[in-house]
C-alpha positions as CSV (number, residue, x, y, z in Angstrom):
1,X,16.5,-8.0,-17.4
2,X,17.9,-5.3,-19.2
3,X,18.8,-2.2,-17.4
4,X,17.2,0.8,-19.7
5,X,13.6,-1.9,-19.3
6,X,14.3,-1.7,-15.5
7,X,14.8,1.7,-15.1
8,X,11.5,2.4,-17.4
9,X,9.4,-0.5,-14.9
10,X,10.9,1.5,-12.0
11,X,10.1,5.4,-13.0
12,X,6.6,4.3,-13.7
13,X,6.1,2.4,-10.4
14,X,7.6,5.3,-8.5
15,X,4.5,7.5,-9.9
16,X,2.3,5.3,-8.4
17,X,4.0,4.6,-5.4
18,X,4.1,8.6,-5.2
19,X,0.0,8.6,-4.1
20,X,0.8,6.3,-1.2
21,X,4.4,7.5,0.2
22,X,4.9,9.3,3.3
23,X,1.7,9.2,4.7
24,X,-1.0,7.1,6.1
25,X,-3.6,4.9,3.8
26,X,-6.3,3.5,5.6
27,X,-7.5,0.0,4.1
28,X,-11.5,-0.3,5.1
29,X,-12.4,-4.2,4.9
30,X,-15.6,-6.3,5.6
31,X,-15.0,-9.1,7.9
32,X,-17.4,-11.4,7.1
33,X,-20.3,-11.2,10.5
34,X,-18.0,-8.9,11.9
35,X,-18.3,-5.5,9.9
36,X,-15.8,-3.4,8.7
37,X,-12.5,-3.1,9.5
38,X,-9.1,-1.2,8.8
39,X,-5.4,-1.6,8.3
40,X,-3.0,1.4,8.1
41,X,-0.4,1.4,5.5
42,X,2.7,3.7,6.8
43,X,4.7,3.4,3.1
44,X,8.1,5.2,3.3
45,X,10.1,6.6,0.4
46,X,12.6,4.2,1.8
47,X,10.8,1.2,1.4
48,X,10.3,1.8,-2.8
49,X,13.8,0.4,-3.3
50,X,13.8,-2.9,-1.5
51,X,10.0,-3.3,-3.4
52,X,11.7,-3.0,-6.5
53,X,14.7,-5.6,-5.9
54,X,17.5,-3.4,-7.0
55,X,20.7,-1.6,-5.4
56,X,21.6,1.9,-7.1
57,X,25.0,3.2,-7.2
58,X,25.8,6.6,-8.2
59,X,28.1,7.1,-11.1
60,X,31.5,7.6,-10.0
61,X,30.9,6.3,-6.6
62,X,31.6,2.8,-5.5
63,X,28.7,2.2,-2.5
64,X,25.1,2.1,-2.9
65,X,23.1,5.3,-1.9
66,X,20.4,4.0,0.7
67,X,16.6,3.8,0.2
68,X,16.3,7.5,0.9
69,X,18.6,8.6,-1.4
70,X,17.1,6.6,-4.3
71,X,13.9,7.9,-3.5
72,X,15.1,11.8,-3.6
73,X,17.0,10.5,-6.8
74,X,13.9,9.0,-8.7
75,X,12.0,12.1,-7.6
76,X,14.5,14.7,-9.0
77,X,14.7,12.4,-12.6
78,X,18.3,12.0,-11.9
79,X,18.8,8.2,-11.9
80,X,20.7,6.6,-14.5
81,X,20.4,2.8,-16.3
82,X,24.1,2.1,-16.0
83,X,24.0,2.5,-12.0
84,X,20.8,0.0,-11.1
85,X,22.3,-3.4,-9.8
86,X,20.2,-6.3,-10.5
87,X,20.1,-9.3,-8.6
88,X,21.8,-12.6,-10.3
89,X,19.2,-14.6,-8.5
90,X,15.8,-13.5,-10.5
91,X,14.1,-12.2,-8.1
92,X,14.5,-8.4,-9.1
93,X,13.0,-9.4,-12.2
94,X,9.9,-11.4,-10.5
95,X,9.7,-8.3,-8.3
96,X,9.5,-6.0,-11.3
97,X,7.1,-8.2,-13.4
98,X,4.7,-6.8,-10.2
99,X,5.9,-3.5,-9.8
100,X,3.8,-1.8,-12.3
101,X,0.8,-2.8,-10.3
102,X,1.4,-0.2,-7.9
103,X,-1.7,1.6,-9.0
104,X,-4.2,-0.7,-8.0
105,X,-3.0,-0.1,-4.4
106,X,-5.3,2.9,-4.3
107,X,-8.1,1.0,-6.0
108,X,-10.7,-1.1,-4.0
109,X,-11.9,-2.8,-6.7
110,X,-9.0,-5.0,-7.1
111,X,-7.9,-5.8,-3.4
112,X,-8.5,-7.5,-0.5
113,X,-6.5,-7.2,3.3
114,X,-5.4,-10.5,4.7
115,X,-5.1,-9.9,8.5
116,X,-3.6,-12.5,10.0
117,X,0.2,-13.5,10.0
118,X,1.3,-15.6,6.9
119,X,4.3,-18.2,6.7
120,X,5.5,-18.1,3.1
121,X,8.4,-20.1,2.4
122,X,11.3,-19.2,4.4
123,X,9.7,-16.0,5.6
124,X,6.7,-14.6,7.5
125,X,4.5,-11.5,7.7
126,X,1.9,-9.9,9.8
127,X,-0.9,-8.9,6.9
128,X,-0.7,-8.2,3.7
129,X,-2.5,-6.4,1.0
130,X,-3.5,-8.8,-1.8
131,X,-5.0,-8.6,-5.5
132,X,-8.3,-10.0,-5.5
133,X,-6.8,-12.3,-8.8
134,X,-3.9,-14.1,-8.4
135,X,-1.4,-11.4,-9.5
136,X,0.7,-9.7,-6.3
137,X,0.4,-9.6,-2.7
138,X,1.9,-6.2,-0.9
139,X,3.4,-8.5,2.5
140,X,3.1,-5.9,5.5
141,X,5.2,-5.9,8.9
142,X,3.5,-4.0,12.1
143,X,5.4,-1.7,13.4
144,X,4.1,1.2,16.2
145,X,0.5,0.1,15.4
146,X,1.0,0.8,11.6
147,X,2.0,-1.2,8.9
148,X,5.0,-1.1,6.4
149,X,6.1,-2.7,3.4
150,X,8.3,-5.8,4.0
151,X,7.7,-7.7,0.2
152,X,5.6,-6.8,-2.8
153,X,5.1,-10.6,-4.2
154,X,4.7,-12.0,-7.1
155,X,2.1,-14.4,-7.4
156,X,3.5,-17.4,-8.7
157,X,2.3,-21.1,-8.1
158,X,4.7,-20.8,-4.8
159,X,2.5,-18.6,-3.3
160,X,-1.1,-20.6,-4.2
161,X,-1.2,-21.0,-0.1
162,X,-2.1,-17.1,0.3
163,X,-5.0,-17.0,2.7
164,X,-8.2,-15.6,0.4
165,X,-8.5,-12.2,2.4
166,X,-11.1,-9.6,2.6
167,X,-13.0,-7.6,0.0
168,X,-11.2,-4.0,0.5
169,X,-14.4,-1.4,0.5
170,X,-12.8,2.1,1.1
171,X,-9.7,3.7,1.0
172,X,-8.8,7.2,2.4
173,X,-6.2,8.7,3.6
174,X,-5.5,12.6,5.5
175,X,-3.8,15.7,4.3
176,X,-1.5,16.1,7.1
177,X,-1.4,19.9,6.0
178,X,-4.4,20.4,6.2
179,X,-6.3,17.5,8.0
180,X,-8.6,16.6,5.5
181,X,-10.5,13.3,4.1
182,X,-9.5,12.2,1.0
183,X,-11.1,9.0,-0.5
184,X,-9.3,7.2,-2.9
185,X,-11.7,4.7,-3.5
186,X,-15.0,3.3,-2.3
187,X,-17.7,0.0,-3.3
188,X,-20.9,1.3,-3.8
189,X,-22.0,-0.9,-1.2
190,X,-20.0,0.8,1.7
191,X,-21.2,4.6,0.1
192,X,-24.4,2.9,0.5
193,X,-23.8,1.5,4.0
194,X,-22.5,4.8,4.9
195,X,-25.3,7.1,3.7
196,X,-27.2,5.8,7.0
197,X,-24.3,4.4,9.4
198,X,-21.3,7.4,9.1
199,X,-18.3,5.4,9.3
200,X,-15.9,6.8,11.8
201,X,-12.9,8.1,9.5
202,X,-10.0,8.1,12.2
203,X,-6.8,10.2,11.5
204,X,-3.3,10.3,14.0
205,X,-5.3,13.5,15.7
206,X,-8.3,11.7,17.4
207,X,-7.1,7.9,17.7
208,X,-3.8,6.4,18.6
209,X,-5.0,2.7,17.9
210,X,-5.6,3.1,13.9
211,X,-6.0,-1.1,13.2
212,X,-9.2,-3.1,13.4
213,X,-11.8,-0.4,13.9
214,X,-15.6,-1.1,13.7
215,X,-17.5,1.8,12.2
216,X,-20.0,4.2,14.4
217,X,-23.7,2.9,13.4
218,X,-25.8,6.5,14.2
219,X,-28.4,5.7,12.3
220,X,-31.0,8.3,10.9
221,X,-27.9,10.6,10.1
222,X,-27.1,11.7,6.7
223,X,-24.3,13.8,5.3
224,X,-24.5,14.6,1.3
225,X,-20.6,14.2,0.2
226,X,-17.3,12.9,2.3
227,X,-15.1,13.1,-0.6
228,X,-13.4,15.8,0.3
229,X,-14.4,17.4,3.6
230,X,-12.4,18.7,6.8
231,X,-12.6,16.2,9.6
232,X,-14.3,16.9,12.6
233,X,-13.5,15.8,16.2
């Protein structure tokens, strides 16, 4: 792939990638006769690199700057064509045929978690964040009860094996400023659901075990808008 193409893919994946970095997004799922569930995504600016299948080196320096650095870099629009390394092998040009899907990672209507551990060819992973089509798959590692980037895949016949996965329903994350909701995105059938069974939003605050929640079910109680509301203990 041609560097200047790369560099283009890459800018506009970081601005996704942007909405989900340093904090935590929580993946609401429905498990079929279980009820909902939820994954937390802990995505680093130091992951973004190894997503996009490239090494960076400075110009004028010899060793690549690490994940952080590229990150910073990208952010400060100081990253230059001529210092991207691609891989000989292909793969940073599969992996950036799927970068630009980024967005829909903040998106319900195009997801769905798998929650069990995967073996894929000569690697494994412990959940994963999948299109609902056969276009990526996000592969996640657990690591202190969260999850973090390991792979974003592409989709090719290799990977027809990918367990199916479930329908994705809500996404929200917290301002850690300011410790409040923020849904990304919701089905219409959880906002339904939830206008009569509040789902319990948890945040680092209240709930040190973040995966595979089941909601609260008070029934009878009704709250008018949890866009964009300050949590309460």
């Amino acid at each position: 792939m041609e560097k200047q193409r790369a560099k283009d893919i890459i800018l506009d994946a970081f601005q996704a990638y942007k909405k989900i970095s340093d904090k935590k997004t929580h993946y609401v799922y429905l498990r079929t006769n279980e009820g909902y569930r939820e994954i937390v995504l802990n995505a680093l600016g130091s992951n973004f690199m190894h997503l996009c299948g490239v090494k960076y080196i400075k110009p004028g320096e010899s060793r690549p700057v690490s994940g952080n650095q590229f990150f910073h870099l990208l952010d400060i629009n100081n990253v230059s064509s001529k210092g991207l390394k691609i891989r000989d092998d292909g793969t940073t040009g599969q992996k950036l045929q799927v970068i630009k899907h980024l967005d829909k990672l903040t998106s319900c209507a195009s997801l769905r978690v798998i929650d069990q551990t995967t073996a894929l060819l000569n690697f494994s992973f412990q959940a994963g964040i999948r299109s609902r089509k056969h276009i990526f798959c996000l592969a996640l590692i657990n690591t202190n009860g969260y999850y973090a980037p390991y792979s974003f895949l592409n989709y090719t016949k290799a990977f027809k094996q990918l367990p199916a996965g479930y329908p994705v329903e809500c996404i929200y994350q917290f301002n850690p400023s300011n410790n409040r909701l923020n849904i990304l995105s919701q089905t219409e059938l959880f906002a339904k659901w939830e206008a009569i069974n509040p789902y319990n939003y948890r945040n680092e605050r209240n709930d040190a075990s973040p995966t595979y929640l089941l909601p609260e079910r008070r029934k009878g109680y009704n709250h008018k808008n949890n866009r964009d509301r300050d949590f309460e203990r």
